[in-house]
Short mmCIF file of the C-alpha atoms (twelve columns), coordinates in Angstrom:
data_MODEL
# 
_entry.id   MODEL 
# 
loop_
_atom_site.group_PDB 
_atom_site.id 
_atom_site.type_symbol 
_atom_site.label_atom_id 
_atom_site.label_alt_id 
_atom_site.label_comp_id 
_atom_site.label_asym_id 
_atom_site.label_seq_id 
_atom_site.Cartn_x 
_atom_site.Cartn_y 
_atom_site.Cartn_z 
_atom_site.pdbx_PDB_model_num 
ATOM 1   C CA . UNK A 1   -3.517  23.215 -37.801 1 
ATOM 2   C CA . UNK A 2   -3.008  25.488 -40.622 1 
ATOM 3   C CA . UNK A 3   -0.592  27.371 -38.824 1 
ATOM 4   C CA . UNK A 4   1.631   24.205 -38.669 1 
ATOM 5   C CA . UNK A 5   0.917   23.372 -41.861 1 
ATOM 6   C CA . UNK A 6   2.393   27.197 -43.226 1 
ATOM 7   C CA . UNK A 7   5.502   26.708 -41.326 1 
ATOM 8   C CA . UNK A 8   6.201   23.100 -42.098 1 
ATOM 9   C CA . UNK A 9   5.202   23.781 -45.953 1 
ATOM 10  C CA . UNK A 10  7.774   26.631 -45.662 1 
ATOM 11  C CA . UNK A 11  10.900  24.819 -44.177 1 
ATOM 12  C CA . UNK A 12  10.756  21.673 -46.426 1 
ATOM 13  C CA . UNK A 13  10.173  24.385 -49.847 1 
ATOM 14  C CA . UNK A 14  13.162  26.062 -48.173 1 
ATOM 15  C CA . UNK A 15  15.772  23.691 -47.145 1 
ATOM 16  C CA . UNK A 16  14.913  22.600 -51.037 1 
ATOM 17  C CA . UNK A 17  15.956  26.141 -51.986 1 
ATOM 18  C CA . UNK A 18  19.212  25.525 -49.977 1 
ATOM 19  C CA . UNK A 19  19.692  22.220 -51.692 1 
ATOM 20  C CA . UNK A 20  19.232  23.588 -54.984 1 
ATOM 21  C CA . UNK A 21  21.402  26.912 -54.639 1 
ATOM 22  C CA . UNK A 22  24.643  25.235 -52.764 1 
ATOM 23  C CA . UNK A 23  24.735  23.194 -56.376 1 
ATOM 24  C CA . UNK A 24  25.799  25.862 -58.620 1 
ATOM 25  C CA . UNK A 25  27.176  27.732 -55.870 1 
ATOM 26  C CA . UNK A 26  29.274  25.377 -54.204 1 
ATOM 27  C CA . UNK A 27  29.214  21.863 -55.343 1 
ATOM 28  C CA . UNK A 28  29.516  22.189 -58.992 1 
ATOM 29  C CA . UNK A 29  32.759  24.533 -58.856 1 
ATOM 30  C CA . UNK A 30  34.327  22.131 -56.432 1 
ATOM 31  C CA . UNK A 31  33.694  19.238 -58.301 1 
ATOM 32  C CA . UNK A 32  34.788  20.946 -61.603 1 
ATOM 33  C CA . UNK A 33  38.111  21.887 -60.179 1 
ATOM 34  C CA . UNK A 34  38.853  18.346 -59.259 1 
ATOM 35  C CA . UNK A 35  41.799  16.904 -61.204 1 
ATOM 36  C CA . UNK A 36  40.870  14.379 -63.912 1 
ATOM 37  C CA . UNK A 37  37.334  12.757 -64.233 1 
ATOM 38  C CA . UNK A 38  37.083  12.931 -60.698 1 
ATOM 39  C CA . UNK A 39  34.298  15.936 -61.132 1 
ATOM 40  C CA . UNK A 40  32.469  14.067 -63.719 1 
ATOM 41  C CA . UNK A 41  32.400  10.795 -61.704 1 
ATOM 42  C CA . UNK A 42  31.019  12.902 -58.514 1 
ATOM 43  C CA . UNK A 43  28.345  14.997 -61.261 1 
ATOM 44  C CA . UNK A 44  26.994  11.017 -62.917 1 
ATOM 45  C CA . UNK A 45  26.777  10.011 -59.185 1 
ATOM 46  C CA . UNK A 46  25.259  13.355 -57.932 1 
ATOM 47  C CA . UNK A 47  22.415  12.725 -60.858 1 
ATOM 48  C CA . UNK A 48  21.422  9.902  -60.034 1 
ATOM 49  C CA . UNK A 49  21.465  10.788 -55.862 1 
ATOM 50  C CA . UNK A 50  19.155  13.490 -57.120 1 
ATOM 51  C CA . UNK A 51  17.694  12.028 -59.497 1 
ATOM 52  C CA . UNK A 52  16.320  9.581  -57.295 1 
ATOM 53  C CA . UNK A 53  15.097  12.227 -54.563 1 
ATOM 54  C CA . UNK A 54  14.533  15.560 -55.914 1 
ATOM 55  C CA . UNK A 55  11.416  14.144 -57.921 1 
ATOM 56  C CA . UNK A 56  9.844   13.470 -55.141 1 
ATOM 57  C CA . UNK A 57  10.854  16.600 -53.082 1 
ATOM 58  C CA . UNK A 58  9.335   19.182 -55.914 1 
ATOM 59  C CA . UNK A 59  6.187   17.101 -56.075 1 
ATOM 60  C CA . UNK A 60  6.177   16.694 -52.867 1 
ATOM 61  C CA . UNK A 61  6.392   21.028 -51.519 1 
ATOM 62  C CA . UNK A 62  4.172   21.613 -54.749 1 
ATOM 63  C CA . UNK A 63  0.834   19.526 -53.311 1 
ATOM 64  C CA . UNK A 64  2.098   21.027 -49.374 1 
ATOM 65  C CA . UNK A 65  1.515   24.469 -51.060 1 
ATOM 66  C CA . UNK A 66  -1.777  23.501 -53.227 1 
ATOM 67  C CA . UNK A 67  -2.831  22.400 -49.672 1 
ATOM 68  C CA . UNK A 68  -1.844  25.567 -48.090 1 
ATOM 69  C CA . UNK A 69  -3.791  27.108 -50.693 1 
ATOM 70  C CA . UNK A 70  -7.614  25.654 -50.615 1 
ATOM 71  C CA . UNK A 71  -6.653  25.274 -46.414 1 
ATOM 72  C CA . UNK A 72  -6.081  29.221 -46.248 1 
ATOM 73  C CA . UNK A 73  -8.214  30.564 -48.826 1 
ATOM 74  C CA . UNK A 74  -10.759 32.176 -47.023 1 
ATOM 75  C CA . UNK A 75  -7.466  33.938 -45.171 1 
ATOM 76  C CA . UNK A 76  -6.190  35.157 -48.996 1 
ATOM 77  C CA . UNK A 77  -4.073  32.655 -50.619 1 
ATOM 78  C CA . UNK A 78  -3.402  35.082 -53.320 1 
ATOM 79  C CA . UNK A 79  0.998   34.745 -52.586 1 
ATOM 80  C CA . UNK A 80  0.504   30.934 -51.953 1 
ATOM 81  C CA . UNK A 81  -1.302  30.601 -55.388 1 
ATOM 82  C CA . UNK A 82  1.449   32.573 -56.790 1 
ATOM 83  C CA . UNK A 83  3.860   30.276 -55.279 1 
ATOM 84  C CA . UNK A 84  2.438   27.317 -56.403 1 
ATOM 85  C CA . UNK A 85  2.219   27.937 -60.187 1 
ATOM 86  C CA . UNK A 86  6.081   29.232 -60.002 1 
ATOM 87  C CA . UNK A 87  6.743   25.550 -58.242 1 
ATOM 88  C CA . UNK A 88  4.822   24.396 -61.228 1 
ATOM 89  C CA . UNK A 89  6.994   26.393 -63.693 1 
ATOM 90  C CA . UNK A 90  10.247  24.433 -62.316 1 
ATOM 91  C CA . UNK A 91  8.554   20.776 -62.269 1 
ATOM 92  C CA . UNK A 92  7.693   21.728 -66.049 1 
ATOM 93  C CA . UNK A 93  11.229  23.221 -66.420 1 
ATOM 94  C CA . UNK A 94  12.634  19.981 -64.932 1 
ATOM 95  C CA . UNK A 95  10.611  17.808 -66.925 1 
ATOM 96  C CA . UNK A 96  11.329  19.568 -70.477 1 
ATOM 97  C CA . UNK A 97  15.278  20.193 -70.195 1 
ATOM 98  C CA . UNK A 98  17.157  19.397 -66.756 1 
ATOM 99  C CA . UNK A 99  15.609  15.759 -66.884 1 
ATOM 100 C CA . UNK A 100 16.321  14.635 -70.387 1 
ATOM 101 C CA . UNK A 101 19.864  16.163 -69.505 1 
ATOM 102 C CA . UNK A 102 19.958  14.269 -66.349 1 
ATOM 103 C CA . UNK A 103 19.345  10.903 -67.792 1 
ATOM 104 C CA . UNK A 104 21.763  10.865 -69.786 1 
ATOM 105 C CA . UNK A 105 24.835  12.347 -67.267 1 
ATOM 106 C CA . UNK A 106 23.443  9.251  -65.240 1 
ATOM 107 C CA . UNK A 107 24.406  6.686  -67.700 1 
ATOM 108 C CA . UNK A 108 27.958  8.443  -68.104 1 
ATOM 109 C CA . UNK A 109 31.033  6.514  -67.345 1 
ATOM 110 C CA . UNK A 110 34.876  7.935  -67.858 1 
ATOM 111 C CA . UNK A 111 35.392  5.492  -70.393 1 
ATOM 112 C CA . UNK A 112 32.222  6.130  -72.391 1 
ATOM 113 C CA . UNK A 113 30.685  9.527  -72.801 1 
ATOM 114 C CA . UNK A 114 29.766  11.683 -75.379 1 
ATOM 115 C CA . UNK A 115 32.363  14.325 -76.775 1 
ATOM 116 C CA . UNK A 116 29.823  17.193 -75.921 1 
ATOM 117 C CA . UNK A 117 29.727  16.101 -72.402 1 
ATOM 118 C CA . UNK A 118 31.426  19.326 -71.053 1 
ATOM 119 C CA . UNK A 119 28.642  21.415 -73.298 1 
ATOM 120 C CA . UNK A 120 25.685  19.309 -72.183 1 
ATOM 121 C CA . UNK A 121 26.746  20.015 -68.024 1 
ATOM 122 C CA . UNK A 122 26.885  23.644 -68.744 1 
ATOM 123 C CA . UNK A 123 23.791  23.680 -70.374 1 
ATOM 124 C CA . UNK A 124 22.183  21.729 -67.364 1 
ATOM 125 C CA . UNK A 125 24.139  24.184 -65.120 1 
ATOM 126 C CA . UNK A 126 22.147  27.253 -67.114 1 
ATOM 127 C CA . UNK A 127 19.314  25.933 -66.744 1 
ATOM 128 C CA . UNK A 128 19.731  25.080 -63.216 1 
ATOM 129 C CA . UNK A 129 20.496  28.855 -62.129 1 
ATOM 130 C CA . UNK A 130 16.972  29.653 -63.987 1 
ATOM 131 C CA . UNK A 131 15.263  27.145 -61.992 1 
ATOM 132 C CA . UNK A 132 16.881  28.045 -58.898 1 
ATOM 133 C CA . UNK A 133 16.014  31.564 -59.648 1 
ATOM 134 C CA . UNK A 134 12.326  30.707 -59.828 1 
ATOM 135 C CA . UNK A 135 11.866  28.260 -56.599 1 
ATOM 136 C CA . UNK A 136 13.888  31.338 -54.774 1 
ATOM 137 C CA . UNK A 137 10.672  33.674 -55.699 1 
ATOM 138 C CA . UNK A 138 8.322   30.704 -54.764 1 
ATOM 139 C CA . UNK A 139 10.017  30.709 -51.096 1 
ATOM 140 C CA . UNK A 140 10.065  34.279 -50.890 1 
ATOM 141 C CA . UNK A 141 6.446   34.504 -51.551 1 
ATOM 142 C CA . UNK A 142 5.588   32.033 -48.973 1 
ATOM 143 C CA . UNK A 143 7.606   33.938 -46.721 1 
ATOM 144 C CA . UNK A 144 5.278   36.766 -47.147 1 
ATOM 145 C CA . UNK A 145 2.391   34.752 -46.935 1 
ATOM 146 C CA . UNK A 146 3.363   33.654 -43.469 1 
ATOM 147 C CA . UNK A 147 3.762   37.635 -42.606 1 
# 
């Protein structure tokens, strides 16, 4: 059982690693070379799509891996625990900045946005690659603790 549990923990914290990366690496530049407000239309709707989901998602892999944790301990959970407070670093990460930043691309319409708007996604988008950075070393580490 914990054997299934490892692998399953490890696909869903991965395919959110996927998620995450193909934004700044593919999504966002597409969108931003879109003529008009085209981009910023797709970015509002993208934050609320993931605004709606990804909450539950990083919750979601973080108690997996807590699981993981007290379920392998006597095994060494040493990488999981490691893991699991990174996961924690990009919850509080997403609760401090990319949220507040979030909300407020959300309520965004071409007619009625701020003048900063292009300054606010890039400082989201900053952020992002940080965050992305960190759930990258929580997947790698649960990699090794599969290994």
């Amino acid at each position: 059982m914990l054997n299934a549990l490892e692998i399953v923990t490890t696909v869903i914290v991965g395919v959110m690693v996927g998620v995450e990366f193909s934004v700044p690496a593919f999504s966002n530049p597409i969108l931003n070379a879109l003529p008009g407000d085209s981009g910023l239309r797709a970015r509002v709707h993208g934050a609320r799509l993931g605004g709606a989901v990804m909450p539950f998602w990083y919750i979601g892999s973080l108690v997996l891996v807590g699981v993981w944790a007290v379920a392998g301990w006597h095994r060494g959970a040493g990488l999981v625990v490691a893991a699991a407070g990174l996961l924690i670093v990009s919850v509080i990460m997403s609760l401090v900045v990319l949220v507040p930043i979030n909300n407020r691309v959300k309520a965004w319409t071409t007619g009625d946005r701020p003048s900063d708007w292009k300054e606010q996604l890039n400082r989201w988008d900053r952020w992002h690659y940080v965050r992305v950075a960190v759930i990258i070393a929580a997947f790698a580490l649960l990699v090794a603790a599969l290994a």
